[in-house]
N, C-alpha and C positions, 0 to 999 in steps of 0.2 A: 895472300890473294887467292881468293874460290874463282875458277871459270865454267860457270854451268855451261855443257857443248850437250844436251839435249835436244836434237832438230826439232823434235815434236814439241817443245816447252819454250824454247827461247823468245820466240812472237810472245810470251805471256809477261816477261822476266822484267820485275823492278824491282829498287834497293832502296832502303831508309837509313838513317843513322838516330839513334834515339840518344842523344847527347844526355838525357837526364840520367841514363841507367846504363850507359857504354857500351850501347849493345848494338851491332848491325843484324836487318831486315831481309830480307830478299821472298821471293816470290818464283816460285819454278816450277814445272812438273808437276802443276795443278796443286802445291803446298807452300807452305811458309816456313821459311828454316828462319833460326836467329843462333847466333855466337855473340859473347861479349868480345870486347877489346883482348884481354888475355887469353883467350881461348883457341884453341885452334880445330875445334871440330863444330859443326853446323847442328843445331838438332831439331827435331821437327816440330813445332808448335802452332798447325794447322788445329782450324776450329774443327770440332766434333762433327761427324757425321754432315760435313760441309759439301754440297754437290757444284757442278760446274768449274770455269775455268776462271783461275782471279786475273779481274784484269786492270785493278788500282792498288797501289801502296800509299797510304797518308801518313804522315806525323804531326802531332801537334801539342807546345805545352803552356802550362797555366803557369807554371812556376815553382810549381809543388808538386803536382803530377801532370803524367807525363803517356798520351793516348796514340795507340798503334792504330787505325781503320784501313781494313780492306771489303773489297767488294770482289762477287763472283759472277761469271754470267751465266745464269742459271741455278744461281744460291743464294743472292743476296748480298745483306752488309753487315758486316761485323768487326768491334772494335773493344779494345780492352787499353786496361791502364795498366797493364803488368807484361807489357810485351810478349801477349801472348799466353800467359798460364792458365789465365780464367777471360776467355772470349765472350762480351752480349751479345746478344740479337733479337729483333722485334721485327723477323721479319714475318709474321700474320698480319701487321698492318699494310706491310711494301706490297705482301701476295696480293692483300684487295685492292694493290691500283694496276699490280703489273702481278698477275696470275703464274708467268712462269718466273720471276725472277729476275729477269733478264737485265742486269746492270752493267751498262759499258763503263761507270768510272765511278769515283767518291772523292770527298775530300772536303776538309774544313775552309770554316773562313771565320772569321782571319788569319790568317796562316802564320802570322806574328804572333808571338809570346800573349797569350790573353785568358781568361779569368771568362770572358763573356763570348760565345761562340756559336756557330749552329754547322749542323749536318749536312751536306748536298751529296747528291746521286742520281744518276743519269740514267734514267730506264726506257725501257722500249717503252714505254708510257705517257714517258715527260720527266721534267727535272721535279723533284723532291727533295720535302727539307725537313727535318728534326731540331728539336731544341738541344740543348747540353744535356739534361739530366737524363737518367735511363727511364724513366715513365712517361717521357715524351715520346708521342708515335709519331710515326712518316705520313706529313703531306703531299698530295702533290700541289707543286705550286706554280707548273705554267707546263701549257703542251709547246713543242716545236713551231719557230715561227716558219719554218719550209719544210718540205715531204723531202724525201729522198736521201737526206744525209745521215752520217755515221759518226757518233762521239765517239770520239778516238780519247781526249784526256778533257781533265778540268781541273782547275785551284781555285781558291777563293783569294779576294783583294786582300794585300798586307796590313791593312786594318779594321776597313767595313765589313761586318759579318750579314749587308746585307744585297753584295757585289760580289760576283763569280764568272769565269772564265770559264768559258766551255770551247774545246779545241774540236772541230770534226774532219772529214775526208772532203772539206770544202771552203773550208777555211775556218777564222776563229769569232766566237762570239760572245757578247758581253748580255751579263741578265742582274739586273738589279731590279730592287723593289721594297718600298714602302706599304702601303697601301697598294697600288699598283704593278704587276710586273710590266716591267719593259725590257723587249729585244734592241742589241743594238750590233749591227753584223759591221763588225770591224773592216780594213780596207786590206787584208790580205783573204782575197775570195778565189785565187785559184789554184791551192797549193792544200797540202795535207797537214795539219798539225798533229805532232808527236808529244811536245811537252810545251806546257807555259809554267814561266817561273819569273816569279816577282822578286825584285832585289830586296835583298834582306834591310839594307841600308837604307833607300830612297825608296818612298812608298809609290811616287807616280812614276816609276821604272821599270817596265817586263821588256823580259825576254822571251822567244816563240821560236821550237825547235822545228824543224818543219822540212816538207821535200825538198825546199829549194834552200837550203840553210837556213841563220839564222837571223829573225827579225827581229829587231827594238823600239818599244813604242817609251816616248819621255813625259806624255800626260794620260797616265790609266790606259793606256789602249783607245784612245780615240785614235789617232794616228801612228803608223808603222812603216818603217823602211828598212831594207835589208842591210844586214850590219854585217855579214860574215859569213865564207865558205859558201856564196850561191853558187847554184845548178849542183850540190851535195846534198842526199838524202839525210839531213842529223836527227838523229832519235832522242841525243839527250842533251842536257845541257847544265854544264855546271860550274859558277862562279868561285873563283878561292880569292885568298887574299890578295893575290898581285898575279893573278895568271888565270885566263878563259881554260875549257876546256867541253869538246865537242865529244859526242860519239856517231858514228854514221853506220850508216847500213850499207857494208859489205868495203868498205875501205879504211876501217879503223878509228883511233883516235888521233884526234887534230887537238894545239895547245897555242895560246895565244898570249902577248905582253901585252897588246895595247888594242885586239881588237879587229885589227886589220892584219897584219901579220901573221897566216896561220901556217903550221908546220907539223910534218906528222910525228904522232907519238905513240908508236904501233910495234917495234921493232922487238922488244922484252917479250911484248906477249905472242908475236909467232913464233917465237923460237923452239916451245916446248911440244910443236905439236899441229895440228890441222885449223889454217887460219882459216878458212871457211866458218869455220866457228865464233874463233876471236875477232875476225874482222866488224865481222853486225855486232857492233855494242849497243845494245838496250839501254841503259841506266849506269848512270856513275856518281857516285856518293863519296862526296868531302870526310875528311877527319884530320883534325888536327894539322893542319896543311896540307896532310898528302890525298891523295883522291883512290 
């Protein structure tokens, strides 16, 4: 176990698991470190001459290969199939819709195992999309249906590459489109979202990390009700095979059997040191059972 206690970096801090190449992700101190499974030192495999603060971690695989995407704010997006050795980017197109850069999130859709997929990212602009290939450029493909809010995160649907979650400092919302975009502002409007996460298993199944715990919608996100740990700030959220498991901002971690029963699971990691630190957990990533 790494614990980045960075004061200045932590508010940035997310983690991936690249199950095709056994490698863990993390994002900190304005860089991207990665380790495999056997390894025990972090190394740095930040893109080149990359400016700004990262403030998304994506994974996504085809089956064959297997793509890391982050984005920066005030850098752009970038993503590679080699976790990291050799980074793309195309951002001259992103600059001519959003001049500084400015990306609050990224991430695939479908976020399920898929062959057929596109690009999304959140900019001070509007959302924007990308095809698969790398000679595809960034469109934008819809401005904001309200002024005032903050993308905090986003995922794409676990199968439609052409449905995506976007979580802000106001609640969470849905944008799909054919032909047409449409906004569709889900029923949790007073609360902050931190992460949405689609069940791996059941495709009309999300979960929404959020200021007031955590919410569960059972048909796409048309409807949401609070499932767990409200009036807790949870930043993350992550399903294992027989066991929930929370991270909150400034109280630790919380682990659950069935859902409703939640209990704390904090006590290893203060021991070595200043829970101020460990308490805010940002991100927590599954492997192989243990998290």
């Amino acid at each position: 176990m790494v614990v980045f206690t960075e004061e200045d970096s932590v508010s940035s801090t997310v983690s991936v698991f690249n199950s095709g190449t056994n490698t863990f992700l993390i994002s900190a101190d304005n860089k991207i470190y990665r380790k495999s499974v056997d390894e025990t030192t972090w190394g740095n495999v930040t893109p080149e001459d990359v400016e700004g603060t990262p403030t998304s971690l994506a994974y996504h695989s085809t089956g064959t290969r297997h793509y890391i995407l982050v984005s920066y704010y005030g850098g752009g997006v970038f993503w590679t199939k080699n976790d990291g050795g050799r980074w793309s980017n195309k951002n001259s197109d992103l600059r001519d819709i959003d001049s500084l850069l400015q990306v609050y999130a990224a991430t695939f859709a479908p976020v399920c195992e898929s062959g057929d997929y596109k690009l999304y990212c959140a900019t001070a602009a509007g959302i924007c999309v990308k095809g698969r290939r790398p000679a595809d450029t960034w469109e934008k493909l819809a401005d904001y249906p309200d002024a005032g809010f903050v993308v905090t995160c986003m995922n794409g649907d676990l199968t439609d590459m052409n449905r995506i979650y976007i979580g802000t400092d106001r609640g969470l919302y849905i944008l799909t489109y054919d032909n047409d975009t449409v906004w569709t502002k889900a029923a949790i409007d007073t609360v902050e979202v931190h992460e949405i996460i689609p069940d791996e298993v059941d495709s009309t199944l999300l979960y929404a990390a959020t200021s007031n715990g955590i919410y569960i919608s059972e048909d796409r996100g048309a409807t949401w009700t609070i499932w767990g740990l409200e009036g807790k700030d949870v930043r993350t959220f992550y399903k294992g095979e027989d066991t929930y498991y929370a991270g909150t901002y400034g109280e630790g971690i919380y682990k659950s059997m069935d859902g409703t029963t939640w209990v704390e699971f904090s006590d290893e990691l203060t021991h070595w040191g200043y829970p101020r630190f460990v308490l805010r957990v940002h991100s927590i990533t599954g492997y192989d059972g243990e998290v």
